[in-house]
FIKOL-660618 format. One record per residue: y, x, z of N, C-alpha, C in turn. Coordinates in steps of 0.1 Angstrom, whole numbers. Layout:
# residues N
<mifi n_c2="Y" n_c1="X" n_c3="Z" ca_c2="Y" ca_c1="X" ca_c3="Z" c_c2="Y" c_c1="X" c_c3="Z"/>
...
***
This chain:
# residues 173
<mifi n_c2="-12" n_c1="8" n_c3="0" ca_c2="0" ca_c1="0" ca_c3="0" c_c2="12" c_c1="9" c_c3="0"/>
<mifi n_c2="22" n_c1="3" n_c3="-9" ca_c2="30" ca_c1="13" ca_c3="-9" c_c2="41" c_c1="4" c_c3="-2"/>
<mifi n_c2="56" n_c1="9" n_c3="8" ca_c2="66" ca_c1="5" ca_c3="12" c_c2="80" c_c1="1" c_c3="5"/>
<mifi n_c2="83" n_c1="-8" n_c3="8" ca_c2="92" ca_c1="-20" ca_c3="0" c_c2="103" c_c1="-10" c_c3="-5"/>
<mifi n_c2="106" n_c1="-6" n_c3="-13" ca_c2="120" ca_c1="10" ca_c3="-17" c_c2="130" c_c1="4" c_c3="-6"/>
<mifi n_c2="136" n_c1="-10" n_c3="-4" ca_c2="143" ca_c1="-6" ca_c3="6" c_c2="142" c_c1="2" c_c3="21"/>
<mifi n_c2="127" n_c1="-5" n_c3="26" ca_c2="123" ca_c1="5" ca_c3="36" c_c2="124" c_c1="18" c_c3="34"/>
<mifi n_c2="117" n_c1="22" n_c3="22" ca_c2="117" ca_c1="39" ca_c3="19" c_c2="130" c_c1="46" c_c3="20"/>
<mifi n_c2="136" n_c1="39" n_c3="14" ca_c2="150" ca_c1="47" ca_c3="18" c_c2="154" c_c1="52" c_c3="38"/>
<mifi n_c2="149" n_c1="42" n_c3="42" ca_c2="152" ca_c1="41" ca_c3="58" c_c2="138" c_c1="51" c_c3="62"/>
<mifi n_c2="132" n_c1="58" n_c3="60" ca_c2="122" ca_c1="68" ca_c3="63" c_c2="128" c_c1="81" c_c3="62"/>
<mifi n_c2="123" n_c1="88" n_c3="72" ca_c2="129" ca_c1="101" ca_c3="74" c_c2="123" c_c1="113" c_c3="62"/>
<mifi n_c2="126" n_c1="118" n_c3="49" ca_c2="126" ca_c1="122" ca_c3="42" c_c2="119" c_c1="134" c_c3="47"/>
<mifi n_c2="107" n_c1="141" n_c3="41" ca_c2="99" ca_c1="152" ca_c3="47" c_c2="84" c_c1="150" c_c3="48"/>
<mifi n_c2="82" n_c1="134" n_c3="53" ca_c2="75" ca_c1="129" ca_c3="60" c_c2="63" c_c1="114" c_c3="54"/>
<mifi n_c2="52" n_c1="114" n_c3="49" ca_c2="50" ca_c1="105" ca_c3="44" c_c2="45" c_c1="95" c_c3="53"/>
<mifi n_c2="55" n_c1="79" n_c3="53" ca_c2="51" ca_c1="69" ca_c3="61" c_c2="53" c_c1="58" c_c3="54"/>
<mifi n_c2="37" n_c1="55" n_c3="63" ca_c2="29" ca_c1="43" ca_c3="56" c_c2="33" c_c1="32" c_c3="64"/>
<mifi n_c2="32" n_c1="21" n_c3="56" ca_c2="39" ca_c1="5" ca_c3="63" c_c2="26" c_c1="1" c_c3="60"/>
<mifi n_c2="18" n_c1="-9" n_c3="71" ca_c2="11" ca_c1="-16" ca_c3="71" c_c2="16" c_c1="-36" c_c3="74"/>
<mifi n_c2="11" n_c1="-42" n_c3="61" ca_c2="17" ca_c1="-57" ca_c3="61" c_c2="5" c_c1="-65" c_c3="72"/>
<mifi n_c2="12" n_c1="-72" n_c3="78" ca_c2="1" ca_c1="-85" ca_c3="79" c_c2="7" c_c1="-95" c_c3="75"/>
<mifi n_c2="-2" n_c1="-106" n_c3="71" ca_c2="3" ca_c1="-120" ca_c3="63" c_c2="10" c_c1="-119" c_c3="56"/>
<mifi n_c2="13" n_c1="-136" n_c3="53" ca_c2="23" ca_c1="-135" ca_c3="46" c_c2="37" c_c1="-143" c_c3="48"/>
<mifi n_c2="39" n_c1="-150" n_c3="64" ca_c2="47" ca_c1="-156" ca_c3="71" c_c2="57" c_c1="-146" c_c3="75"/>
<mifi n_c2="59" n_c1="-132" n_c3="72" ca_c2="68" ca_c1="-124" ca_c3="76" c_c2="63" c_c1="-111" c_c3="75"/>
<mifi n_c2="72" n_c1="-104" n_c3="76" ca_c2="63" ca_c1="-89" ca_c3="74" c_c2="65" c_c1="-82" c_c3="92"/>
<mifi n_c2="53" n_c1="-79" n_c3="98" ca_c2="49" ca_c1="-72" ca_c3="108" c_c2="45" c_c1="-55" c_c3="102"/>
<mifi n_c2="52" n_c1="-43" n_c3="109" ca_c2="49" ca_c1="-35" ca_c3="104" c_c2="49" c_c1="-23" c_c3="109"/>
<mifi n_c2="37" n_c1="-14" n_c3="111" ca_c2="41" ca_c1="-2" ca_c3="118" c_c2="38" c_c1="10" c_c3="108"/>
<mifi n_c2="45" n_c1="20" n_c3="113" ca_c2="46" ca_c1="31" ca_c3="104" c_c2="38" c_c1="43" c_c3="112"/>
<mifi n_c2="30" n_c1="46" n_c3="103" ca_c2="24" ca_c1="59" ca_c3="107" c_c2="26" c_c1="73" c_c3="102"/>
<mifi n_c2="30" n_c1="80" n_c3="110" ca_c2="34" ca_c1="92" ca_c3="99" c_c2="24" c_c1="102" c_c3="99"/>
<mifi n_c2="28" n_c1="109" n_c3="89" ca_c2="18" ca_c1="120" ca_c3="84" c_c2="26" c_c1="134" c_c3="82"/>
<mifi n_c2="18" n_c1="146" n_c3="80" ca_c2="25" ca_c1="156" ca_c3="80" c_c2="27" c_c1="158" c_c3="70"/>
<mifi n_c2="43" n_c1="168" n_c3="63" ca_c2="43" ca_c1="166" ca_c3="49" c_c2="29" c_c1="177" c_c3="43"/>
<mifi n_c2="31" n_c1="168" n_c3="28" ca_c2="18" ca_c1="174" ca_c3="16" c_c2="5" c_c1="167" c_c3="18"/>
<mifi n_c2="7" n_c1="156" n_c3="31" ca_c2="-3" ca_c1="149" ca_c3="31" c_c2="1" c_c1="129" c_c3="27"/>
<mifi n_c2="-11" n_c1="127" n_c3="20" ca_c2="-9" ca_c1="110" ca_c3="22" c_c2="-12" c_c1="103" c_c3="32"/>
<mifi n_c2="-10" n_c1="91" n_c3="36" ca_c2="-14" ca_c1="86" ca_c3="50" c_c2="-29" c_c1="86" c_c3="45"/>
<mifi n_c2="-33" n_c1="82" n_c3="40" ca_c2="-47" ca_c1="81" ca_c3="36" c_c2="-54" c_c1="88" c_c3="39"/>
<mifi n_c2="-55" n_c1="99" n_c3="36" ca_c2="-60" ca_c1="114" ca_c3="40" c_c2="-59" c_c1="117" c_c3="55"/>
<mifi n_c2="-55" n_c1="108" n_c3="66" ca_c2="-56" ca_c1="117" ca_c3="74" c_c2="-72" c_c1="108" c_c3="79"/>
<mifi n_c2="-77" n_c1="101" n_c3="71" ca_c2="-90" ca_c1="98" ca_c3="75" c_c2="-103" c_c1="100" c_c3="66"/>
<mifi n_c2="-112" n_c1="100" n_c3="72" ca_c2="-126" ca_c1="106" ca_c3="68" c_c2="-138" c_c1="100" c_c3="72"/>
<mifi n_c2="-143" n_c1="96" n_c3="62" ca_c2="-159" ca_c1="91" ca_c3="65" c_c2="-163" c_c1="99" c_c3="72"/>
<mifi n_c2="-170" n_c1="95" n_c3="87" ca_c2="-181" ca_c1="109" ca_c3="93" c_c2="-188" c_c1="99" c_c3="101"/>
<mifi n_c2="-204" n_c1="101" n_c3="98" ca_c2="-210" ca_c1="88" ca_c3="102" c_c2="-213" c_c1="75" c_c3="98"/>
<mifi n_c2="-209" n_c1="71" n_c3="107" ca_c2="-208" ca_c1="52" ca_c3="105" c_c2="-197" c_c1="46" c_c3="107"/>
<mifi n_c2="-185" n_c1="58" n_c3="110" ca_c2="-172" ca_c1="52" ca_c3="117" c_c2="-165" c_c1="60" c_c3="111"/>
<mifi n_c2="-152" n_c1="59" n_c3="114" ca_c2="-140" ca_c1="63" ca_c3="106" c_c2="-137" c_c1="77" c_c3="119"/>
<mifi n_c2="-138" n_c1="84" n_c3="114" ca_c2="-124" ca_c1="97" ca_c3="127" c_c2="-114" c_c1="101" c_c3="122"/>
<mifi n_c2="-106" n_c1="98" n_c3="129" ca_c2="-91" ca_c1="105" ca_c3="127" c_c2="-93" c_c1="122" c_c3="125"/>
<mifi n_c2="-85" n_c1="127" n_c3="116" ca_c2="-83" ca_c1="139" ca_c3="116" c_c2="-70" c_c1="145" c_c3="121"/>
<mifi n_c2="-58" n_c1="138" n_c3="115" ca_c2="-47" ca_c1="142" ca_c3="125" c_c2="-38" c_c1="126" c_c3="127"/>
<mifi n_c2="-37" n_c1="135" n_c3="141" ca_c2="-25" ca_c1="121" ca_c3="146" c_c2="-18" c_c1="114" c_c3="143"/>
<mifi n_c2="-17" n_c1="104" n_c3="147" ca_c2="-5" ca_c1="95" ca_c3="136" c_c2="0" c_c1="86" c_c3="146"/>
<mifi n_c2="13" n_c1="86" n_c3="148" ca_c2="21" ca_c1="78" ca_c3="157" c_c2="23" c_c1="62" c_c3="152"/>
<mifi n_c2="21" n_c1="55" n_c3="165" ca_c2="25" ca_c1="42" ca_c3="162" c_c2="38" c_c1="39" c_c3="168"/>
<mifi n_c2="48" n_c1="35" n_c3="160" ca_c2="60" ca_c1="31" ca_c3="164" c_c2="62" c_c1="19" c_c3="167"/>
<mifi n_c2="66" n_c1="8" n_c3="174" ca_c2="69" ca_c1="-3" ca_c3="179" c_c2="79" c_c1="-9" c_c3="173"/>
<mifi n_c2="91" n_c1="0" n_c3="174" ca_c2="100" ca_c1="-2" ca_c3="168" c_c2="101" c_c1="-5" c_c3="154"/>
<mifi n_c2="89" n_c1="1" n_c3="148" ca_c2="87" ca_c1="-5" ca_c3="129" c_c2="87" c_c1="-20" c_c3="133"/>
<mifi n_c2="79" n_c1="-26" n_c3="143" ca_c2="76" ca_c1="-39" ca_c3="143" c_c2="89" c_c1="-50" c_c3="139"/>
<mifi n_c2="84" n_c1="-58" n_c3="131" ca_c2="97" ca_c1="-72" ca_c3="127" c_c2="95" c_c1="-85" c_c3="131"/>
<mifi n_c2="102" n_c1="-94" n_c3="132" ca_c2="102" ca_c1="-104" ca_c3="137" c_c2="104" c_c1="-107" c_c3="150"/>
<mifi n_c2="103" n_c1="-124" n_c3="155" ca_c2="111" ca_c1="-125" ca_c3="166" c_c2="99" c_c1="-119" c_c3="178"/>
<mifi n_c2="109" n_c1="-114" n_c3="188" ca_c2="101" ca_c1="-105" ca_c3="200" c_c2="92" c_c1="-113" c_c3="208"/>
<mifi n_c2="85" n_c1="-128" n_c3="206" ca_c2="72" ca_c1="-130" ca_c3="207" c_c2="66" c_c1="-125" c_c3="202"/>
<mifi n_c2="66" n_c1="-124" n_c3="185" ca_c2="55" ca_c1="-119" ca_c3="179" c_c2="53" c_c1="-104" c_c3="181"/>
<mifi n_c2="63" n_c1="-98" n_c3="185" ca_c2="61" ca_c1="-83" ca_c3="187" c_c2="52" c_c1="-79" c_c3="197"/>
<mifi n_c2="58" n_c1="-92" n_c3="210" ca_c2="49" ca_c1="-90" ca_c3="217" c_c2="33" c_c1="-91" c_c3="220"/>
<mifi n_c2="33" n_c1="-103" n_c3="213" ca_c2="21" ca_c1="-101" ca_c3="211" c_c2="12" c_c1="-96" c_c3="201"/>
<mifi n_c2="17" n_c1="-88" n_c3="189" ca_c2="11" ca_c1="-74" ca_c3="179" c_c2="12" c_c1="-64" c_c3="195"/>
<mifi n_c2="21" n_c1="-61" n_c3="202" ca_c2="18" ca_c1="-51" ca_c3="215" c_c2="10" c_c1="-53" c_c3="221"/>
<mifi n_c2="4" n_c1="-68" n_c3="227" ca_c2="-7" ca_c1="-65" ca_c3="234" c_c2="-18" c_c1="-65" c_c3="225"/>
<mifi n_c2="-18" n_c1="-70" n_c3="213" ca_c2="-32" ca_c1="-69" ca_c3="209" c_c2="-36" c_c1="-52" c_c3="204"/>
<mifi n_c2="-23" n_c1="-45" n_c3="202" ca_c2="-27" ca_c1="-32" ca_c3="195" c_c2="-32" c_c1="-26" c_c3="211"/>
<mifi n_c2="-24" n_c1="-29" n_c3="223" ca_c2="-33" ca_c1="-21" ca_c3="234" c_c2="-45" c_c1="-25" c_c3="235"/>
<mifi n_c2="-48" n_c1="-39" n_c3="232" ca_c2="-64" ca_c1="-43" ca_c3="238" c_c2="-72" c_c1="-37" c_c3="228"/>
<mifi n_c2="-70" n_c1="-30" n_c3="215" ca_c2="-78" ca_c1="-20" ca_c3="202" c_c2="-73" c_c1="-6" c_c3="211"/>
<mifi n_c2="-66" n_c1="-2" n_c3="215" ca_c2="-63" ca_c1="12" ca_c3="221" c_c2="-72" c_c1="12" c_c3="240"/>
<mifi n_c2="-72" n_c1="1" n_c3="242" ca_c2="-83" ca_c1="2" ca_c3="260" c_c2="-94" c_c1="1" c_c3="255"/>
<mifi n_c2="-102" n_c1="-7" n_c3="244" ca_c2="-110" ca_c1="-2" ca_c3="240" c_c2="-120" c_c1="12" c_c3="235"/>
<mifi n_c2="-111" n_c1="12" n_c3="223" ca_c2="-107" ca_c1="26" ca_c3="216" c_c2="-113" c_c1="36" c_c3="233"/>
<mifi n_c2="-104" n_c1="39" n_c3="242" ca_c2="-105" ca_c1="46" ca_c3="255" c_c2="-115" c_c1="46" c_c3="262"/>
<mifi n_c2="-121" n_c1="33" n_c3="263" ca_c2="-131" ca_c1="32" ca_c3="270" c_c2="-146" c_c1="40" c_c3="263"/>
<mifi n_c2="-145" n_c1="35" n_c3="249" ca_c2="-154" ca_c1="41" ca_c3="241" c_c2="-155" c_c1="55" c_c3="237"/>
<mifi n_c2="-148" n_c1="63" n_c3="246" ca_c2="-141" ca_c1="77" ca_c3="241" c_c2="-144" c_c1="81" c_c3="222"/>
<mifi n_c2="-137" n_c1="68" n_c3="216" ca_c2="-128" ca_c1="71" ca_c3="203" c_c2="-117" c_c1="79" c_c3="206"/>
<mifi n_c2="-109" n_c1="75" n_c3="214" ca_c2="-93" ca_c1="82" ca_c3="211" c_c2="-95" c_c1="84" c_c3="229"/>
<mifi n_c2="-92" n_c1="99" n_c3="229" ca_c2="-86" ca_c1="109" ca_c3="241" c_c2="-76" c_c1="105" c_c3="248"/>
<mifi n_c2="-73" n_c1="102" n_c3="262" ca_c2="-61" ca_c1="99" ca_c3="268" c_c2="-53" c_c1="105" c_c3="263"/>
<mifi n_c2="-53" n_c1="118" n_c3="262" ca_c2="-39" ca_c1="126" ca_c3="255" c_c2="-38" c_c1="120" c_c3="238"/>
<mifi n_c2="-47" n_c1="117" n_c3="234" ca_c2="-45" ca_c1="112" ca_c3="219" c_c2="-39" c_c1="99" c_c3="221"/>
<mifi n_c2="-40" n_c1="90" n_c3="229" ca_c2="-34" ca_c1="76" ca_c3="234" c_c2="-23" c_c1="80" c_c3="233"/>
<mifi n_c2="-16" n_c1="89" n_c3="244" ca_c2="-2" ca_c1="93" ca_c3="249" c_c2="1" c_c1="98" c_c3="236"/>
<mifi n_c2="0" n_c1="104" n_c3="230" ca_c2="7" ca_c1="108" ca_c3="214" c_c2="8" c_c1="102" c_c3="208"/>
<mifi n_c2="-1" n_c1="93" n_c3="205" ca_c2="-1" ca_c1="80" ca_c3="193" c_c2="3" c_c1="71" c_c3="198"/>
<mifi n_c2="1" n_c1="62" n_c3="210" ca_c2="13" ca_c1="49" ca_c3="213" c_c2="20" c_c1="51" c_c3="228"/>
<mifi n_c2="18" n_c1="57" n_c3="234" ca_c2="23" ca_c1="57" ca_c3="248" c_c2="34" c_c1="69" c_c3="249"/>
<mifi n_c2="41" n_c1="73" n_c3="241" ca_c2="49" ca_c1="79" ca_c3="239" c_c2="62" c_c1="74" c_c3="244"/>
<mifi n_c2="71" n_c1="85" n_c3="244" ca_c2="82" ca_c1="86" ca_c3="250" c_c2="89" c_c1="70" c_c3="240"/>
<mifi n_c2="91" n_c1="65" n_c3="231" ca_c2="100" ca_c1="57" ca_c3="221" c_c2="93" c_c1="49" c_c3="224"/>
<mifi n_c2="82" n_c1="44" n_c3="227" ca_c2="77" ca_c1="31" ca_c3="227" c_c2="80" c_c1="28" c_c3="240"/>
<mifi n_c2="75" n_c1="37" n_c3="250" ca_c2="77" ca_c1="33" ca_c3="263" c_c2="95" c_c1="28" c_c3="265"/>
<mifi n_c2="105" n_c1="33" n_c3="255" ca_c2="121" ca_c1="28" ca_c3="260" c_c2="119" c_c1="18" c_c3="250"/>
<mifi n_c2="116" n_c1="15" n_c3="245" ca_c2="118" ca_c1="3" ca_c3="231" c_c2="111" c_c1="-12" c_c3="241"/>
<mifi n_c2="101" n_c1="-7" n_c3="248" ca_c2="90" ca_c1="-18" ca_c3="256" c_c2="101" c_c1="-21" c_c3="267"/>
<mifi n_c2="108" n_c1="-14" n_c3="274" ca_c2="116" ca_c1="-16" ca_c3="288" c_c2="132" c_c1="-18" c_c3="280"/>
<mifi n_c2="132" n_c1="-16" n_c3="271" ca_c2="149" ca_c1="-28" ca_c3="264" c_c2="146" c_c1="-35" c_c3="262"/>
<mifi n_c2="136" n_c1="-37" n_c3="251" ca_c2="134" ca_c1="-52" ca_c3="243" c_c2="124" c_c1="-64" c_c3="249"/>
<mifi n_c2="117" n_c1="-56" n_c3="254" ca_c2="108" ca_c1="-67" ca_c3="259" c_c2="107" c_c1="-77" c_c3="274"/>
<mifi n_c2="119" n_c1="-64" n_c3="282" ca_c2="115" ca_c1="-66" ca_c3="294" c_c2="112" c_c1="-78" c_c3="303"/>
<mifi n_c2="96" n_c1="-71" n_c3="298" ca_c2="88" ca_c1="-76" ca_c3="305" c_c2="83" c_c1="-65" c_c3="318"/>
<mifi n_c2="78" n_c1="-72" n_c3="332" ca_c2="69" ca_c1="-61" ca_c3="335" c_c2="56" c_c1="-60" c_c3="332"/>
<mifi n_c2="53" n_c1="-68" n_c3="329" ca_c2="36" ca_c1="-69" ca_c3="323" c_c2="35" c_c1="-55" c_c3="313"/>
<mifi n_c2="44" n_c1="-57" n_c3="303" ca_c2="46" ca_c1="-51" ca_c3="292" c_c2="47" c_c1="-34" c_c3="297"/>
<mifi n_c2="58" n_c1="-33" n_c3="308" ca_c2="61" ca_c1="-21" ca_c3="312" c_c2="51" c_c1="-15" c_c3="320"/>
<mifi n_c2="45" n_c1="-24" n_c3="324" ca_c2="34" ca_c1="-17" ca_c3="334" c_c2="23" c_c1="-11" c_c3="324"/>
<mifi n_c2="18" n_c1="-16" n_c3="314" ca_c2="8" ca_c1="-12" ca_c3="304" c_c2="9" c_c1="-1" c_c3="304"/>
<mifi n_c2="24" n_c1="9" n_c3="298" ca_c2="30" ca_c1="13" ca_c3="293" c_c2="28" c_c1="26" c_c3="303"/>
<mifi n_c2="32" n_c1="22" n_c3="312" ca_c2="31" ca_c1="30" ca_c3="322" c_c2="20" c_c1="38" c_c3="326"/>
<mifi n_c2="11" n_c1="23" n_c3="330" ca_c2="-4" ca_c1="27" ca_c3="332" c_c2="-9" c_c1="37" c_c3="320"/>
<mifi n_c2="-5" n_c1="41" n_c3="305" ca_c2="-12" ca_c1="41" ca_c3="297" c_c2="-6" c_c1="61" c_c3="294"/>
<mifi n_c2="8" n_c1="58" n_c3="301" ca_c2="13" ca_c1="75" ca_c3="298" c_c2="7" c_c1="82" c_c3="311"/>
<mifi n_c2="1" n_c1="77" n_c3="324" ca_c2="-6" ca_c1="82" ca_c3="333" c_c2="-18" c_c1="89" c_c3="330"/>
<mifi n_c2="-30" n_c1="80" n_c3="324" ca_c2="-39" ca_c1="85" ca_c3="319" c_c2="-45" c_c1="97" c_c3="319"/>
<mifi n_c2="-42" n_c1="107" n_c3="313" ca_c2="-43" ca_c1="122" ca_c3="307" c_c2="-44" c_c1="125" c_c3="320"/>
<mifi n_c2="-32" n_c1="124" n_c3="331" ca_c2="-31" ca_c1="127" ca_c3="345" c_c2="-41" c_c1="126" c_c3="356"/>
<mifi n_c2="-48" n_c1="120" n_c3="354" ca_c2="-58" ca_c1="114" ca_c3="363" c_c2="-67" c_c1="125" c_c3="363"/>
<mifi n_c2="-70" n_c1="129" n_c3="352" ca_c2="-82" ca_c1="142" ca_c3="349" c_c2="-79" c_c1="155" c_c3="349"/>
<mifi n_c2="-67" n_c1="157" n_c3="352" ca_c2="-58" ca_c1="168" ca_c3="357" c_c2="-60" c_c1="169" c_c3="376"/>
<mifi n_c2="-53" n_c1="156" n_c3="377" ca_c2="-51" ca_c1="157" ca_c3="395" c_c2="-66" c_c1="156" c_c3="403"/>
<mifi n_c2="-72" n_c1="149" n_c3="397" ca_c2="-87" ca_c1="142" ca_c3="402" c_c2="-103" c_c1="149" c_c3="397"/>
<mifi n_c2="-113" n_c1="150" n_c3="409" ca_c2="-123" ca_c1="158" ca_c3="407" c_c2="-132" c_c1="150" c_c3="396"/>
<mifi n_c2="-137" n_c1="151" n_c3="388" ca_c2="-139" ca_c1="146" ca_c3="375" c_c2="-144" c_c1="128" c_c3="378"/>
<mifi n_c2="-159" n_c1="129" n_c3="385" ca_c2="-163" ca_c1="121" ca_c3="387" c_c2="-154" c_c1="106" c_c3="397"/>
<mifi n_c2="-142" n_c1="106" n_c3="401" ca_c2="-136" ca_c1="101" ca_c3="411" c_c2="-121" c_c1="100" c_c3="398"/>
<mifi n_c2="-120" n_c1="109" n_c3="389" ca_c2="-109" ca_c1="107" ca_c3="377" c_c2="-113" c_c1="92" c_c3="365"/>
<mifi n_c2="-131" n_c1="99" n_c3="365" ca_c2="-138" ca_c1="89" ca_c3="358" c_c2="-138" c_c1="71" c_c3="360"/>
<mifi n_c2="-142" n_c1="70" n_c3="373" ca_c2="-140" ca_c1="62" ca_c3="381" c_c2="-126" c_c1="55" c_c3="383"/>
<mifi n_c2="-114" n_c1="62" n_c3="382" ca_c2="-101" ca_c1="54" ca_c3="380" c_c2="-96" c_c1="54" c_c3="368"/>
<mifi n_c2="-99" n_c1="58" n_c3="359" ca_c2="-96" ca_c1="57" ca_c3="344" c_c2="-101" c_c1="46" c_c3="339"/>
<mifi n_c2="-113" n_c1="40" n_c3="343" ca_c2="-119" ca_c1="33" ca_c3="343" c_c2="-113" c_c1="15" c_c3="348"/>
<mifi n_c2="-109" n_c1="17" n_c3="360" ca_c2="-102" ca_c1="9" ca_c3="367" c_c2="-87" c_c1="5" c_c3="362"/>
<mifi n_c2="-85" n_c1="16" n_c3="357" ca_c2="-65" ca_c1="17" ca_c3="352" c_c2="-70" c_c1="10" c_c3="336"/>
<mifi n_c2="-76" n_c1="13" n_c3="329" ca_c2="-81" ca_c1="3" ca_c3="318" c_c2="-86" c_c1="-8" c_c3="323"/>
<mifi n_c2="-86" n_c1="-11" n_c3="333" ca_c2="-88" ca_c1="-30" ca_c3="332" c_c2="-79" c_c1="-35" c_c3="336"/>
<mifi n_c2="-70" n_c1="-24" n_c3="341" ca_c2="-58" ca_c1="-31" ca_c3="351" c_c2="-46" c_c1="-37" c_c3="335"/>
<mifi n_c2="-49" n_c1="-26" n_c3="326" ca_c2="-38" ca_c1="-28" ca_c3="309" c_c2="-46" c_c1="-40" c_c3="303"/>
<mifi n_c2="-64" n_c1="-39" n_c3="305" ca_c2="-65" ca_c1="-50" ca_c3="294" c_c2="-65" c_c1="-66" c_c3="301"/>
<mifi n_c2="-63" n_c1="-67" n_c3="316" ca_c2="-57" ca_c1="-78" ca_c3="323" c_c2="-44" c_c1="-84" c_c3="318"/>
<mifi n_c2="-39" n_c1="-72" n_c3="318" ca_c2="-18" ca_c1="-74" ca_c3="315" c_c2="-16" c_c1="-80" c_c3="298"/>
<mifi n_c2="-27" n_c1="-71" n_c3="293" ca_c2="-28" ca_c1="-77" ca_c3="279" c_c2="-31" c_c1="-90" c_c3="275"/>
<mifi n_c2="-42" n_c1="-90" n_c3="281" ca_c2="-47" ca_c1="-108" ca_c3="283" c_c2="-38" c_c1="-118" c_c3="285"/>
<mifi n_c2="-31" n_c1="-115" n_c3="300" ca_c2="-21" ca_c1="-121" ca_c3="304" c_c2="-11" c_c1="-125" c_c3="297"/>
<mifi n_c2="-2" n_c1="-111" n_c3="288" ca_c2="10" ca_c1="-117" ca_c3="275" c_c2="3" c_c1="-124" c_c3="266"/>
<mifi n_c2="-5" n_c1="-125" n_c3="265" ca_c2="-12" ca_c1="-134" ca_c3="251" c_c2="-16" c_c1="-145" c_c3="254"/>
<mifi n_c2="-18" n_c1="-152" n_c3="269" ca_c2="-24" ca_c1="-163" ca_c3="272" c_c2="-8" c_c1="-171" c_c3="271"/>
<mifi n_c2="-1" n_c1="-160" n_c3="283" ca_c2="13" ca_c1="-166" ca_c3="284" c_c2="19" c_c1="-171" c_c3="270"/>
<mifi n_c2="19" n_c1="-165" n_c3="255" ca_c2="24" ca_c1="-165" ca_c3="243" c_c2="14" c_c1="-179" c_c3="237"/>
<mifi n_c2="1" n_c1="-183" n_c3="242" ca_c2="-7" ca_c1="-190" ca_c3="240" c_c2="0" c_c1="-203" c_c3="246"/>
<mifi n_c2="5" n_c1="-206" n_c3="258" ca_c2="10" ca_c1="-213" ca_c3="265" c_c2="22" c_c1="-218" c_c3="261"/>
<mifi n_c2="29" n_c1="-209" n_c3="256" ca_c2="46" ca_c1="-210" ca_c3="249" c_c2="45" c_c1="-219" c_c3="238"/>
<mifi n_c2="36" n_c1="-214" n_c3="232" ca_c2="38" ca_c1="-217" ca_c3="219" c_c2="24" c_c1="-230" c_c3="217"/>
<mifi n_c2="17" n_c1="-235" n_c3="226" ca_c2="13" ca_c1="-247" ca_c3="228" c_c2="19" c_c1="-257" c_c3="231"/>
<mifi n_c2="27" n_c1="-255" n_c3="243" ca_c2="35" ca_c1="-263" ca_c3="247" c_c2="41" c_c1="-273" c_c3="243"/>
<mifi n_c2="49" n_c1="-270" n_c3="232" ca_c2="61" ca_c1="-277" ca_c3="223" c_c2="51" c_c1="-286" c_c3="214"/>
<mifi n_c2="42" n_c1="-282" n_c3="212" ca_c2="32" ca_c1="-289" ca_c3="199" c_c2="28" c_c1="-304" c_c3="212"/>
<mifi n_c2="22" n_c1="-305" n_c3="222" ca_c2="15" ca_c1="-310" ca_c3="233" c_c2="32" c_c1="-323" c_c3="235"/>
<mifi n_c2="46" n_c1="-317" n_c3="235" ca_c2="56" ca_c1="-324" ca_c3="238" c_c2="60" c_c1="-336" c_c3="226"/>
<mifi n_c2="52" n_c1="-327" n_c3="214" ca_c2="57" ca_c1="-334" ca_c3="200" c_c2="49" c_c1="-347" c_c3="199"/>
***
């Protein structure tokens, strides 16, 4: 998929970033960047039965459009794929923290959304890495473990709540 030339212009030149569409009620979009001389494409590889990432690719929040329900809830559904993803040791706590728990997402999540549900995820999610640093492995294991159900609770929670909102008015009609 290639990016609308308007958007391209608004990409940081150097850098090749891919726009992923969903539907067709509005465009939802996050940009993944790549290092230059590569395509976004390329940074993945058949090995197996599953896909592995070769190099990192940041998910920005901020690419996301539309009104801040729907962002919010593309935010918790991409964390409930990323507590997964963690649990299944697909993606590394430190690979988490680089790819969405990053310094921009975490200020984009505490302006725009504030929520604390939202902030807490966020939080819980740049801690991570930490745990296996401060903590004797087995006792790190054990709370990494716990701190992922504490994000895919909060997840649940924005999406029930977004479930509720947006029932509501239909139930009044």
């Amino acid at each position: 998929m290639d990016a609308a030339p308007s958007l391209s212009r608004r990409l940081r030149p150097g850098r090749w970033q891919k726009v992923i569409k969903q539907g067709t009620s509005g465009e939802k979009s996050i940009i993944l960047n790549t290092p230059p001389g590569r395509s976004p494409e390329s940074n993945f590889s058949l090995g197996g039965n599953f896909m592995r990432q070769q190099q990192s690719s940041r998910i920005f929040l901020s690419a996301a459009q539309g009104p801040i329900a729907q962002q919010q809830e593309l935010f918790a559904l991409l964390n409930l794929g990323l507590v997964q993803s963690l649990a299944s040791s697909v993606v590394s706590p430190t690979e988490a923290v680089e790819r969405f728990y990053h310094a921009e997402n975490c200020l984009y999540v505490q302006k725009h959304f504030r929520q604390k549900a939202a902030h807490t995820i966020m939080s819980h999610g740049v801690q991570l890495p930490d745990l296996f640093e401060s903590l004797p492995a087995e006792e790190a294991q054990r709370e990494f473990y716990h701190e992922l159900e504490i994000m895919r609770s909060l997840c649940l929670h924005l999406l029930a709540k977004r479930r509720a909102s947006s029932v509501a008015p239909r139930v009044a009609a």
